[in-house]
ChimeraX commands (.cxc) that place a marker at each C-alpha (Angstrom):
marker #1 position 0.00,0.00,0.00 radius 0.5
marker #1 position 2.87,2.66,0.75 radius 0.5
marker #1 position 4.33,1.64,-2.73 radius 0.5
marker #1 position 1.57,1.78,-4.70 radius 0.5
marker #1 position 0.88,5.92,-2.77 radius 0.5
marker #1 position 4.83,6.15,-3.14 radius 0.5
marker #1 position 4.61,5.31,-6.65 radius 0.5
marker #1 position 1.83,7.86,-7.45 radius 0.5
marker #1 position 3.04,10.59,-5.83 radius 0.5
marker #1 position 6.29,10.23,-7.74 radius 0.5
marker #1 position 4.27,10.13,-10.73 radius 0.5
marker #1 position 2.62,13.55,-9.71 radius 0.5
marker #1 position 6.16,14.55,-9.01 radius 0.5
marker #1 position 7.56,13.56,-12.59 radius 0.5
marker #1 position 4.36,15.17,-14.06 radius 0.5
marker #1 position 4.36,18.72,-12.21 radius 0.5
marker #1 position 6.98,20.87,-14.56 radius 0.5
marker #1 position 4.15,19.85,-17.54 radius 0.5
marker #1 position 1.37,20.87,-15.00 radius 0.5
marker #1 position 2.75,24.08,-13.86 radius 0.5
marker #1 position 3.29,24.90,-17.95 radius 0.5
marker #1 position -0.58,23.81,-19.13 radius 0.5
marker #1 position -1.82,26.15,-16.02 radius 0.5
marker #1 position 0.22,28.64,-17.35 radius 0.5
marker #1 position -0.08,28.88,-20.75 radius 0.5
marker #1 position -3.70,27.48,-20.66 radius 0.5
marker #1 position -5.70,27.77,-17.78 radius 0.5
marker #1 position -4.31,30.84,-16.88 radius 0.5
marker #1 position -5.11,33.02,-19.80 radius 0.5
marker #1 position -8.96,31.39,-19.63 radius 0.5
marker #1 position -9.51,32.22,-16.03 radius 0.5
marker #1 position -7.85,35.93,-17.04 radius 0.5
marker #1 position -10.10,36.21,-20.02 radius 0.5
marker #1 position -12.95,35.31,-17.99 radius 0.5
marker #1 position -12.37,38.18,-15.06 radius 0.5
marker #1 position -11.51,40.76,-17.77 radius 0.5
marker #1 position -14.82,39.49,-19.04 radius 0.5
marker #1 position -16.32,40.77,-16.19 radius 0.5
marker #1 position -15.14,44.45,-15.90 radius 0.5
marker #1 position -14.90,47.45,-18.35 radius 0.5
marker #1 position -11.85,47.83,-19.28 radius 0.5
marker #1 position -11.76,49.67,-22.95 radius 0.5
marker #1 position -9.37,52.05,-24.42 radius 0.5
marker #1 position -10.47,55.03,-21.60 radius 0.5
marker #1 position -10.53,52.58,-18.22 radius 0.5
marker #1 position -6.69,50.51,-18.77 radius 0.5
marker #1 position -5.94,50.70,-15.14 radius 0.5
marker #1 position -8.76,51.79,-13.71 radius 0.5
marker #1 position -11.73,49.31,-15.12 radius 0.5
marker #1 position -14.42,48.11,-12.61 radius 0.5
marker #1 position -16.41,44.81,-12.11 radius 0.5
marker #1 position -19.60,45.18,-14.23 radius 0.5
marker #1 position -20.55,41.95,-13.55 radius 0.5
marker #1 position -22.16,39.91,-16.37 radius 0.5
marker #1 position -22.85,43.28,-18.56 radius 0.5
marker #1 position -20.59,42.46,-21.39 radius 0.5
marker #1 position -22.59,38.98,-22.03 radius 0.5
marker #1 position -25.73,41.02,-21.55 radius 0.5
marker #1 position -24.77,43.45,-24.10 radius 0.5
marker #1 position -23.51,40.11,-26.76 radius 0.5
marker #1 position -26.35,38.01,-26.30 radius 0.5
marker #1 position -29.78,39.72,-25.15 radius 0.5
marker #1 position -29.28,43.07,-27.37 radius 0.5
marker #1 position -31.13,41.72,-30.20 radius 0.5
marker #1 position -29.34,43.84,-32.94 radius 0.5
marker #1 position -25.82,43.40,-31.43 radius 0.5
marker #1 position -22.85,42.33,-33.42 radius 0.5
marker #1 position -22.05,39.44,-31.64 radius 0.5
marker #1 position -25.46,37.88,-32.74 radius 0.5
marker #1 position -25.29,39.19,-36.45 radius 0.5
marker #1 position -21.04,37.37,-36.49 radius 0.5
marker #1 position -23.13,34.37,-35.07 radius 0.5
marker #1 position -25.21,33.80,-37.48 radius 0.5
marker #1 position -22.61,34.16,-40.35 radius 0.5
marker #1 position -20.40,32.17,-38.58 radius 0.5
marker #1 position -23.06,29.02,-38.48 radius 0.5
marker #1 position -24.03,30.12,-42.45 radius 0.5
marker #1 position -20.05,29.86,-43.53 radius 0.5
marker #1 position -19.57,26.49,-41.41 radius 0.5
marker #1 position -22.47,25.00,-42.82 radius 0.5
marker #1 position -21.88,26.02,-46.47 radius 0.5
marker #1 position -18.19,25.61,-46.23 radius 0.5
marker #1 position -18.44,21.83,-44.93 radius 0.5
marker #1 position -21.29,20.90,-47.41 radius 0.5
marker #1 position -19.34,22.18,-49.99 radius 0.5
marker #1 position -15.89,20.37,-48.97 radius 0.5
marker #1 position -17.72,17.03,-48.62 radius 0.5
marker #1 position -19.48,17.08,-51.95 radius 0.5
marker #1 position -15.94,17.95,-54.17 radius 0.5
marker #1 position -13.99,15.49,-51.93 radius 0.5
marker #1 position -16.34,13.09,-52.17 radius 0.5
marker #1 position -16.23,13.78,-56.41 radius 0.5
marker #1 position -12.53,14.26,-56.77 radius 0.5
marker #1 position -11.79,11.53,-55.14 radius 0.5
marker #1 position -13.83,9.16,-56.19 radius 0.5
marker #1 position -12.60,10.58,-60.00 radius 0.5
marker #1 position -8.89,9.50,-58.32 radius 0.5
marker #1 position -10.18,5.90,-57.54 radius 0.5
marker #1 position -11.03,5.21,-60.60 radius 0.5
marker #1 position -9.90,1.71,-62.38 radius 0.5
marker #1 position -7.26,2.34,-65.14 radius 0.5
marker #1 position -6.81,5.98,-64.14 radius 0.5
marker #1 position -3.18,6.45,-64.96 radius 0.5
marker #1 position -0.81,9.14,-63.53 radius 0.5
marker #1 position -3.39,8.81,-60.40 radius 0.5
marker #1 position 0.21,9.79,-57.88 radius 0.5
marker #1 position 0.54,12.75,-60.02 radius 0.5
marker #1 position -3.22,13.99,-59.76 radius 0.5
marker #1 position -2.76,13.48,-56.47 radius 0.5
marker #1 position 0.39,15.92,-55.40 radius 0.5
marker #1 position -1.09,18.53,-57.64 radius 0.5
marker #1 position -4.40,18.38,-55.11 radius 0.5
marker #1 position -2.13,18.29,-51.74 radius 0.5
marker #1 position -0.35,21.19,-53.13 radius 0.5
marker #1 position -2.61,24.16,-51.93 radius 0.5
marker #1 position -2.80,22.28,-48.17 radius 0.5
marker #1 position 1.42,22.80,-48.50 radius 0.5
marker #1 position 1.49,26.45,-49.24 radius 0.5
marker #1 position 1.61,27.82,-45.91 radius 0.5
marker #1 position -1.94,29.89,-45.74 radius 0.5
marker #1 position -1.00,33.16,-45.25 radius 0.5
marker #1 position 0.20,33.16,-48.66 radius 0.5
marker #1 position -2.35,31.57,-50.42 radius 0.5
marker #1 position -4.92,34.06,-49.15 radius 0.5
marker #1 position -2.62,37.24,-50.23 radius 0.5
marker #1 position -2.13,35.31,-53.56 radius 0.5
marker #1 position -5.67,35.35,-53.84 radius 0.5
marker #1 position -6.32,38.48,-52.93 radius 0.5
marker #1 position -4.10,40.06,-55.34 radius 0.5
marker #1 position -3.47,37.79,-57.76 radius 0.5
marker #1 position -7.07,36.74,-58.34 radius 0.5
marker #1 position -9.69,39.38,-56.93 radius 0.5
marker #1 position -8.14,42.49,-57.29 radius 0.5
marker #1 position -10.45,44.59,-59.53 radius 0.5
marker #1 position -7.76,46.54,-61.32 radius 0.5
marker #1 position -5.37,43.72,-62.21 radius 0.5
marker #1 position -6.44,40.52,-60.95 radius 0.5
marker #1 position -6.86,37.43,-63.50 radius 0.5
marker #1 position -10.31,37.15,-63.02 radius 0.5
marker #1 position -11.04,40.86,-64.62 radius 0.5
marker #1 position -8.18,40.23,-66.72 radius 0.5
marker #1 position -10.63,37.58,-67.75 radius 0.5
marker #1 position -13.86,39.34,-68.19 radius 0.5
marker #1 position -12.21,42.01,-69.94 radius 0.5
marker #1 position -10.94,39.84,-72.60 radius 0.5
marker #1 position -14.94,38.57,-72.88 radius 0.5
marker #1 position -15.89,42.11,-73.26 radius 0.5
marker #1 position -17.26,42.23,-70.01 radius 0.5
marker #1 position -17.63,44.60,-66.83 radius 0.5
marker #1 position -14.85,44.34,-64.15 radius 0.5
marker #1 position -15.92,43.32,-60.91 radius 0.5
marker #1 position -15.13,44.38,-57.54 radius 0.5
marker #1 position -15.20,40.87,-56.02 radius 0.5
marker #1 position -14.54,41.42,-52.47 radius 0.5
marker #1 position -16.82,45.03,-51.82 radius 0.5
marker #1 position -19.85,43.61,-51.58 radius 0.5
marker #1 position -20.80,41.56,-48.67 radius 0.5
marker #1 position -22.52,38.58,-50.86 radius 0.5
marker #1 position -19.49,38.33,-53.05 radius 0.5
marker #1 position -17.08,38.58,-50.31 radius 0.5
marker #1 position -18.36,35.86,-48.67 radius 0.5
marker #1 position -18.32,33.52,-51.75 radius 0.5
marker #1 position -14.73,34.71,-52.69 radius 0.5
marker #1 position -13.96,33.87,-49.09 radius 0.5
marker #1 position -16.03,30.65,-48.78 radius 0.5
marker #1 position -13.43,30.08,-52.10 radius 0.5
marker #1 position -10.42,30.54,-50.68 radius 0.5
marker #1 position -11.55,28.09,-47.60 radius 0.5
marker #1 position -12.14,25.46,-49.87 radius 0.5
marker #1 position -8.84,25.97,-51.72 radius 0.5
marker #1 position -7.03,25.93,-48.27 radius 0.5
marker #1 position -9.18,23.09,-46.51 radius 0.5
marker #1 position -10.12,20.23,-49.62 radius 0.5
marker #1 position -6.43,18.85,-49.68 radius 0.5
marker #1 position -6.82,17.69,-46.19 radius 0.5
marker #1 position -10.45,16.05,-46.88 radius 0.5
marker #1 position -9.88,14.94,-50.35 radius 0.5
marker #1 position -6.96,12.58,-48.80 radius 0.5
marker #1 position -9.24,11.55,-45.98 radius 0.5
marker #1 position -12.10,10.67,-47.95 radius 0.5
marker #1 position -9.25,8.80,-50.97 radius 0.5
marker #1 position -8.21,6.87,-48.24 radius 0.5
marker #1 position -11.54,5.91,-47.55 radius 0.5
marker #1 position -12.84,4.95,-50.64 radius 0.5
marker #1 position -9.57,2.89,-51.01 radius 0.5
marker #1 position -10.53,0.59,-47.94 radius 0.5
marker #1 position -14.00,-0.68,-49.02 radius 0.5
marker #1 position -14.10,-4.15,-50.30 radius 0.5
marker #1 position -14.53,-3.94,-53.86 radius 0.5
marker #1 position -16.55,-6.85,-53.29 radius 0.5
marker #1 position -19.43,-5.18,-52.26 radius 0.5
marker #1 position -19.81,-3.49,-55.61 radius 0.5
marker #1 position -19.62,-6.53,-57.52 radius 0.5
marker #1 position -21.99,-7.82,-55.49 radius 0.5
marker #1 position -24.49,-4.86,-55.82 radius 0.5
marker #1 position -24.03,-4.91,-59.68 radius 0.5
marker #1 position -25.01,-8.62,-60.05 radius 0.5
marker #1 position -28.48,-7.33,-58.33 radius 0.5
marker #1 position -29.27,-4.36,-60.53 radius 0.5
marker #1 position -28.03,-1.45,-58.63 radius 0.5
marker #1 position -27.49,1.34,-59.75 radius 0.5
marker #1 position -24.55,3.78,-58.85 radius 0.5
marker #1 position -26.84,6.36,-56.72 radius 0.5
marker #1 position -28.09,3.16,-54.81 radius 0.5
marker #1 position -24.38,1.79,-54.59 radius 0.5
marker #1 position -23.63,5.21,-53.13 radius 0.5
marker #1 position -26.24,5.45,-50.28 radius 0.5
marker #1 position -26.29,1.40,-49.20 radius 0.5
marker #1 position -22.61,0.96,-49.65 radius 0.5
marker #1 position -20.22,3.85,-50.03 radius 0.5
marker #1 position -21.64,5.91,-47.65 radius 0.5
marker #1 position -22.16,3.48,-44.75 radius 0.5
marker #1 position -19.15,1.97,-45.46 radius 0.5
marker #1 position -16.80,5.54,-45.06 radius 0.5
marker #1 position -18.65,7.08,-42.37 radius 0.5
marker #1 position -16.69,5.99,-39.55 radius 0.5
marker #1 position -13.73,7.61,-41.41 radius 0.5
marker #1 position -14.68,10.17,-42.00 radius 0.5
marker #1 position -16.86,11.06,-39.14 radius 0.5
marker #1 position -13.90,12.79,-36.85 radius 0.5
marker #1 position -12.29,14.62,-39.65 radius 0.5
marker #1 position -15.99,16.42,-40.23 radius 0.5
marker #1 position -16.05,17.47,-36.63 radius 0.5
marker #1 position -11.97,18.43,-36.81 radius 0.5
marker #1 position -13.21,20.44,-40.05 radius 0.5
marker #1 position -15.98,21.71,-38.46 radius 0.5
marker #1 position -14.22,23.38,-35.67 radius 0.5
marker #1 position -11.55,24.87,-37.63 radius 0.5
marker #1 position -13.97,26.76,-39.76 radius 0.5
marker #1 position -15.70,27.51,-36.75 radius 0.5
marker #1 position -12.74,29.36,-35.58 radius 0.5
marker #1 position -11.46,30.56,-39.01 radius 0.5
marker #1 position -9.96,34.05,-38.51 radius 0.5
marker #1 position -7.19,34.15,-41.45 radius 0.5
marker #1 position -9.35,34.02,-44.06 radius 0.5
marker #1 position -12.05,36.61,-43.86 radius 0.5
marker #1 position -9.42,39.05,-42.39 radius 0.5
marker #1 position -6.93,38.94,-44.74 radius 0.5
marker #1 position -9.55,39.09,-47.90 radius 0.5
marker #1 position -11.82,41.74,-45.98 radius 0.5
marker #1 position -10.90,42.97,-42.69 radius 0.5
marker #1 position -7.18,43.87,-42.84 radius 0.5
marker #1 position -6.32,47.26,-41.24 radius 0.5
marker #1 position -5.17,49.55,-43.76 radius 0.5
marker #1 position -6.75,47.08,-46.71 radius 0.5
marker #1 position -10.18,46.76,-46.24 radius 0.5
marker #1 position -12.44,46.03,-48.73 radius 0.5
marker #1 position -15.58,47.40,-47.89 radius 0.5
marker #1 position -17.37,44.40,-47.33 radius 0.5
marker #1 position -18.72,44.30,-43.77 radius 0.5
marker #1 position -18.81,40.47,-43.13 radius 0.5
marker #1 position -17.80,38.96,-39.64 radius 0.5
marker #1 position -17.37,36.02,-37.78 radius 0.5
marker #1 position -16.95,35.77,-34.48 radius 0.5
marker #1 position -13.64,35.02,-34.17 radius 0.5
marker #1 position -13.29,38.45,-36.39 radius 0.5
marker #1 position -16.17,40.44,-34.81 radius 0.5
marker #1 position -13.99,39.58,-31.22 radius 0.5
marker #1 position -10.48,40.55,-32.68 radius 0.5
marker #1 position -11.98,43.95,-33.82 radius 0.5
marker #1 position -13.10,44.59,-30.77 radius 0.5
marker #1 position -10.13,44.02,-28.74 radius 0.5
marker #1 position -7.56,45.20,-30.96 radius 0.5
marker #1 position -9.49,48.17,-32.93 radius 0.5
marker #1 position -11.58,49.30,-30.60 radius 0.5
marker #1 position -9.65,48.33,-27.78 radius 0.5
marker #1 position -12.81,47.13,-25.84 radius 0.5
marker #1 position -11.61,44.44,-23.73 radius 0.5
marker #1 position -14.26,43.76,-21.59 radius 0.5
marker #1 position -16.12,43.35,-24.05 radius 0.5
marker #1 position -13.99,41.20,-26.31 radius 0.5
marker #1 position -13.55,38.22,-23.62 radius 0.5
marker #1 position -17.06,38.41,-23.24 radius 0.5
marker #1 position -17.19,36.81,-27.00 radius 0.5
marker #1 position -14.39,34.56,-26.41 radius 0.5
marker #1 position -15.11,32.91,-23.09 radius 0.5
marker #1 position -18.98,32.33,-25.09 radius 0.5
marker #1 position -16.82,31.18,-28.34 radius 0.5
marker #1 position -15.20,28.73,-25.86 radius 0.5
marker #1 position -18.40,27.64,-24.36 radius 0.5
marker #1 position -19.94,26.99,-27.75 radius 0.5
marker #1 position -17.24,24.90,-28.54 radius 0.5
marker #1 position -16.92,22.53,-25.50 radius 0.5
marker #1 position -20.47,22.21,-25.67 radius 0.5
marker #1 position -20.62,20.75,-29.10 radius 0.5
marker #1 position -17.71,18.35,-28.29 radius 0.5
marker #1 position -20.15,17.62,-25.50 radius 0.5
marker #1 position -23.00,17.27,-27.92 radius 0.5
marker #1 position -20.68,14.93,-30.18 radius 0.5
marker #1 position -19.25,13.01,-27.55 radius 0.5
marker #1 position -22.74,11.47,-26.38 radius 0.5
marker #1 position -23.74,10.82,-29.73 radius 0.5
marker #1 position -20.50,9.27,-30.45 radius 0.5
marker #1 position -21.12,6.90,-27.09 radius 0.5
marker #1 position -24.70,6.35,-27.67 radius 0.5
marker #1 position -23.58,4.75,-31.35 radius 0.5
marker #1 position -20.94,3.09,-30.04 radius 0.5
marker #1 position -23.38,1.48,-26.83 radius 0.5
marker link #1:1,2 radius 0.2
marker link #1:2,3 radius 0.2
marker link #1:3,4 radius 0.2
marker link #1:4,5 radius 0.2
marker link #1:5,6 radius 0.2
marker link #1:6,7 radius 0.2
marker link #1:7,8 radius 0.2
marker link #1:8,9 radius 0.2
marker link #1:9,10 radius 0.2
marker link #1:10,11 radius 0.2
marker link #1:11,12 radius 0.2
marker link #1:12,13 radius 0.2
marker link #1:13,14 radius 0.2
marker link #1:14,15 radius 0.2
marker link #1:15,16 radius 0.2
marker link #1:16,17 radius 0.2
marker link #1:17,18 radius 0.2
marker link #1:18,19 radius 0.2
marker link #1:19,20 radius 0.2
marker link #1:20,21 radius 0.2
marker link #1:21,22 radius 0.2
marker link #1:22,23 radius 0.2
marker link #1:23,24 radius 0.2
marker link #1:24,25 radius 0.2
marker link #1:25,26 radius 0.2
marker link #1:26,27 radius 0.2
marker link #1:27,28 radius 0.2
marker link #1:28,29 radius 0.2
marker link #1:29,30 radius 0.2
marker link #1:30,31 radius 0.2
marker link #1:31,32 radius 0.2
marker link #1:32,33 radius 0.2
marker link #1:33,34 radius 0.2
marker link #1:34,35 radius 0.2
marker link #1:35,36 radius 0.2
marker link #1:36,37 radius 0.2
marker link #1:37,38 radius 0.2
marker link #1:38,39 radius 0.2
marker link #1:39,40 radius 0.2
marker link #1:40,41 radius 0.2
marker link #1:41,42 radius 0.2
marker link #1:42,43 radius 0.2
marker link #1:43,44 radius 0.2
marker link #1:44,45 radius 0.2
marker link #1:45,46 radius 0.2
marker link #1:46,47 radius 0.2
marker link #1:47,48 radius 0.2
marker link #1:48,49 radius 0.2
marker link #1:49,50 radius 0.2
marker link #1:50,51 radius 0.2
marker link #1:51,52 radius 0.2
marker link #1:52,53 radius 0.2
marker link #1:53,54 radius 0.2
marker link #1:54,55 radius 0.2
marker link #1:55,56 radius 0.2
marker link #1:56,57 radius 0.2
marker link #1:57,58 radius 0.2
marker link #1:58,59 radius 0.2
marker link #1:59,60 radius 0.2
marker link #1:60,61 radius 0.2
marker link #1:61,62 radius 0.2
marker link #1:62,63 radius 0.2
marker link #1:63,64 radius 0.2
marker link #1:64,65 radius 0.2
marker link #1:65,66 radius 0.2
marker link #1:66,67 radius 0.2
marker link #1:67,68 radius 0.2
marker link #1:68,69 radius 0.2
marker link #1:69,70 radius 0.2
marker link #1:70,71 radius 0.2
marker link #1:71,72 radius 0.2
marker link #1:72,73 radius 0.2
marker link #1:73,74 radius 0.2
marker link #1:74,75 radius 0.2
marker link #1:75,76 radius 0.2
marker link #1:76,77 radius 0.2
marker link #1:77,78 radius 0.2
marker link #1:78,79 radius 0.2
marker link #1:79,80 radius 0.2
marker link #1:80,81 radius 0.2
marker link #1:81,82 radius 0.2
marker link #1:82,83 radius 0.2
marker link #1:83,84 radius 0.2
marker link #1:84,85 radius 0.2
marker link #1:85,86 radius 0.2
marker link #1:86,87 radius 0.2
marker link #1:87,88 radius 0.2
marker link #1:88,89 radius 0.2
marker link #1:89,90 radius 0.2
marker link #1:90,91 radius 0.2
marker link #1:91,92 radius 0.2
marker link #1:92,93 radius 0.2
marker link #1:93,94 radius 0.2
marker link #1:94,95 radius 0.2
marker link #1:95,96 radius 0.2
marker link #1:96,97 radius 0.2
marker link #1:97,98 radius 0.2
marker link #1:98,99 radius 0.2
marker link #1:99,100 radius 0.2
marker link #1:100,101 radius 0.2
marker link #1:101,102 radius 0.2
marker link #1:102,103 radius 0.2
marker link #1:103,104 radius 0.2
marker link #1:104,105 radius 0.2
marker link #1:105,106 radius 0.2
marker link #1:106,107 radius 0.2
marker link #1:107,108 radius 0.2
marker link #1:108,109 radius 0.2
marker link #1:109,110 radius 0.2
marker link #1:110,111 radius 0.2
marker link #1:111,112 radius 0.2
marker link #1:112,113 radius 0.2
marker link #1:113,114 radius 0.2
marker link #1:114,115 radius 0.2
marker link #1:115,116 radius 0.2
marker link #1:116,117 radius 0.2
marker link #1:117,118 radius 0.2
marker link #1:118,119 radius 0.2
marker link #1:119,120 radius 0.2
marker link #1:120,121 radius 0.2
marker link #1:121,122 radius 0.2
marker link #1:122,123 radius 0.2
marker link #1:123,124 radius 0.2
marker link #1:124,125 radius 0.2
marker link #1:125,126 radius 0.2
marker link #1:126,127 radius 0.2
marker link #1:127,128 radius 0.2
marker link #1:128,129 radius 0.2
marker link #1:129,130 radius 0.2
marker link #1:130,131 radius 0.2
marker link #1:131,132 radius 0.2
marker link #1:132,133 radius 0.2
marker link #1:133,134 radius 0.2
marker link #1:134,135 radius 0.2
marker link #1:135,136 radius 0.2
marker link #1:136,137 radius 0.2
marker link #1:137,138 radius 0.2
marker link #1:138,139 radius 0.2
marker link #1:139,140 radius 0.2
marker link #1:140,141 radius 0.2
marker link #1:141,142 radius 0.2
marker link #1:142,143 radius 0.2
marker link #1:143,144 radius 0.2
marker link #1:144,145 radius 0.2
marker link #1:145,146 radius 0.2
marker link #1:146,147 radius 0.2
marker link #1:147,148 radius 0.2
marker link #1:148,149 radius 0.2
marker link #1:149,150 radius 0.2
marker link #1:150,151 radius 0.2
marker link #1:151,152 radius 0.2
marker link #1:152,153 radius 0.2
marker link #1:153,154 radius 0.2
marker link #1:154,155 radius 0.2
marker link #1:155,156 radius 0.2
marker link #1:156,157 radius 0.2
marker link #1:157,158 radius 0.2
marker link #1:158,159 radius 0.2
marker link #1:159,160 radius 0.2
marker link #1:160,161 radius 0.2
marker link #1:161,162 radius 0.2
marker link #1:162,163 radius 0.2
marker link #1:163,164 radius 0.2
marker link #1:164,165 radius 0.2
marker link #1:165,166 radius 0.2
marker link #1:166,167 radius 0.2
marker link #1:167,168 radius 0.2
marker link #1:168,169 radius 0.2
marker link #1:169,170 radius 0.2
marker link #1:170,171 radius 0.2
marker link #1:171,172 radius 0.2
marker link #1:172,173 radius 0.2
marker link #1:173,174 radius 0.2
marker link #1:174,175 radius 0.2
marker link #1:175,176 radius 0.2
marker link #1:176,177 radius 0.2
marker link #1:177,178 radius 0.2
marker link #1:178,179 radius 0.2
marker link #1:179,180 radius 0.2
marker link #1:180,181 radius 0.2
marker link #1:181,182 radius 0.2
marker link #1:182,183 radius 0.2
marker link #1:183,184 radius 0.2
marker link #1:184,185 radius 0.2
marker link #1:185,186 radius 0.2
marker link #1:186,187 radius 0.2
marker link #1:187,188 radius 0.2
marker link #1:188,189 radius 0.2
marker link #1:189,190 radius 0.2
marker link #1:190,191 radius 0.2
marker link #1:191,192 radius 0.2
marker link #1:192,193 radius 0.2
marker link #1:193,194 radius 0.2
marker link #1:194,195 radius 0.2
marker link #1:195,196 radius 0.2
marker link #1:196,197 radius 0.2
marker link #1:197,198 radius 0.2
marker link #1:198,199 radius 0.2
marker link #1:199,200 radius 0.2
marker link #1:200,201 radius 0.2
marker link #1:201,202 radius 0.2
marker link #1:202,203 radius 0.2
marker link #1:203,204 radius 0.2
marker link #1:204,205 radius 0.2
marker link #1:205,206 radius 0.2
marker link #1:206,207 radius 0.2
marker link #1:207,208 radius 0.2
marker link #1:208,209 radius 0.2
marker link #1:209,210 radius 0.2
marker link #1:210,211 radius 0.2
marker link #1:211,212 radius 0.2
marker link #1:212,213 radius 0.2
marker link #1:213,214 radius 0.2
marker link #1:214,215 radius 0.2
marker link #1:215,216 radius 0.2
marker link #1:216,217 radius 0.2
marker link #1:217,218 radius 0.2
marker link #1:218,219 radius 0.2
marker link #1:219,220 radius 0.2
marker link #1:220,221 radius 0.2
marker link #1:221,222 radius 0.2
marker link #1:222,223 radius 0.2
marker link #1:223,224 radius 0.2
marker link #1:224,225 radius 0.2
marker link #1:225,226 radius 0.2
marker link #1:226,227 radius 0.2
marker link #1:227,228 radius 0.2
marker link #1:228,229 radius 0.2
marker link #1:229,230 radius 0.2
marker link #1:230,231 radius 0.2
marker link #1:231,232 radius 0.2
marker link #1:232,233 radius 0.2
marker link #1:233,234 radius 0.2
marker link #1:234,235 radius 0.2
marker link #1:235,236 radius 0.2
marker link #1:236,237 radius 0.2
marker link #1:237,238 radius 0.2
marker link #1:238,239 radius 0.2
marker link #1:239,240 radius 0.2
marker link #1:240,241 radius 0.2
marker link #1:241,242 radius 0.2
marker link #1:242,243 radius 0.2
marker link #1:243,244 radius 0.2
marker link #1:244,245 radius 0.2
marker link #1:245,246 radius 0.2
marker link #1:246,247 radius 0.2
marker link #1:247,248 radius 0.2
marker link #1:248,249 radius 0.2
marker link #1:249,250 radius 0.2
marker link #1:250,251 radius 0.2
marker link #1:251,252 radius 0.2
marker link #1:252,253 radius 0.2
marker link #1:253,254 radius 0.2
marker link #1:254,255 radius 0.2
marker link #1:255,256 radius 0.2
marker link #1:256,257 radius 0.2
marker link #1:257,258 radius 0.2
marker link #1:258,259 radius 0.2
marker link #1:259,260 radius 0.2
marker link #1:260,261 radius 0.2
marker link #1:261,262 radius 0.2
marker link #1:262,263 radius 0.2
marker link #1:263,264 radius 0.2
marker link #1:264,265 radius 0.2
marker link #1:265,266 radius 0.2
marker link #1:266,267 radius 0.2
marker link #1:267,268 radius 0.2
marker link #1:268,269 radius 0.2
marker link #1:269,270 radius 0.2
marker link #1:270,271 radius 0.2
marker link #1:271,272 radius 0.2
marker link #1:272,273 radius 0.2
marker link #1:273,274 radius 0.2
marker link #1:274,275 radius 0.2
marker link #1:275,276 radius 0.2
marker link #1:276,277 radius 0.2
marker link #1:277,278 radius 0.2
marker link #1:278,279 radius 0.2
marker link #1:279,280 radius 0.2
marker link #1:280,281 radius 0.2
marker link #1:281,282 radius 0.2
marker link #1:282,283 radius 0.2
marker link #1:283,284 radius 0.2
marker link #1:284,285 radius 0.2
marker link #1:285,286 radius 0.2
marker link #1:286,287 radius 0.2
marker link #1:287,288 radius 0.2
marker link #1:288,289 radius 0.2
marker link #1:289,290 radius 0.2
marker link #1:290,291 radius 0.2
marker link #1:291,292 radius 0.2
marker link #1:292,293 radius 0.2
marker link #1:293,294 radius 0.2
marker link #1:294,295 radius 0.2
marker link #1:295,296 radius 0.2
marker link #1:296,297 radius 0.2
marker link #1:297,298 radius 0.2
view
């Protein structure tokens, strides 16, 4: 018995340099966020804020024309239509690569990891300038050549977010496309055969065998996707929201919406408030997905 305690409090022991850094560089900065949540401190009250108590998530959530709700809202619209999007063009692409007697498949498929290799930053400027800008970019070079008007892609908010929904996929589909390959690779071929010798057809292949058959694959790289585009920030900054660039599009999420209100406005307060909700959001739905996950697997 004096081992075994022995034993685990040298374990504790071993373990309490890589304790002492997670509270730091983790806990810490939550718990901070969440009492800075609670005051007003803003560009006019840096040493002087006050507790305000739950104001700040009053002002985010129950105002009904608030910004916080509005960056919500497009948040859930780009997550939604960004993961529908990458599913349906993986799922095509690669089932295009697994095709029998495809040849120079390798080839095809280093050309489609290539985007997910550029580092990101630089893909979105390259977009930006290389394909939206309206005085030079290829895509007026384009419609100039077919005698047609120039378009300021990223000024309006509709087009902004479709130019930006773009540049997601473009980032984003390398990653899923080799999931969902990898995928299609293990199912029995078997099954096919099988289906074939009793009439069905390649819609009723798709639903009774393909889809069954990969969802367990590609089940957690969904949810991985889904919280990174939750949390995308790059993207719709860079295109739209960069200080001294912007575009005149007004589009936010909240991951935006809480950045330009801690480091434009320099409201604080105001901007934990959105990230200590943008943090409950998110361990709720691993919550959500967790039980679902169990109750499958029960």
């Amino acid at each position: 018995m004096k081992d075994k305690k022995y034993n685990t409090l040298k374990c504790y022991l071993w373990s309490l340099p890589s304790l002492i850094l997670i509270l730091l560089i983790v806990i810490f900065p939550i718990i901070y966020t969440g009492y800075i949540s609670l005051t007003n401190m803003n560009v006019y009250h840096w040493t002087n804020y006050s507790f305000i108590g739950l104001k700040n998530y009053k002002d985010a959530i129950l105002v009904f024309d608030s910004g916080f709700l509005k960056a919500f809202v497009m948040t859930v619209i780009w997550t939604v239509t960004s993961m529908i999007l990458q599913l349906v063009i993986a799922y095509i692409l690669a089932s295009l690569l697994n095709v029998r007697g495809l040849k120079a498949r390798n080839i095809y498929k280093t050309f489609l990891i290539f985007p997910w290799a550029m580092p990101g930053y630089v893909s979105i400027l390259l977009w930006k300038t290389g394909m939206f800008n309206s005085q030079f970019g290829l895509l007026n070079q384009w419609m100039n050549k077919l005698g047609l008007t120039a378009a300021k892609w990223l000024n309006s908010d509709w087009s902004a977010f479709w130019c930006c929904t773009i540049v997601n996929l473009w980032l984003a589909l390398p990653f899923m496309i080799t999931i969902m390959d990898g995928a299609l690779q293990s199912i029995d071929h078997s099954f096919y055969e099988s289906a074939i010798l009793d009439g069905a057809n390649w819609f009723e292949r798709t639903v009774y065998i393909t889809i069954p058959m990969i969802k367990p694959i590609i089940g957690p790289s969904v949810v991985i996707t889904i919280f990174t585009t939750f949390k995308q920030f790059d993207v719709i900054y860079l295109l739209t929201q960069q200080v001294g660039a912007k575009t005149g599009a007004n589009i936010h999420t909240i991951m935006t919406y809480a950045y330009e209100n801690a480091f434009i406005t320099n409201n604080y307060g105001y901007s934990s408030a959105i990230s200590i909700l943008i943090f409950v959001i998110l361990i709720l739905f691993t919550v959500v997905i967790n039980r679902r996950q169990k109750e499958r697997s029960v």
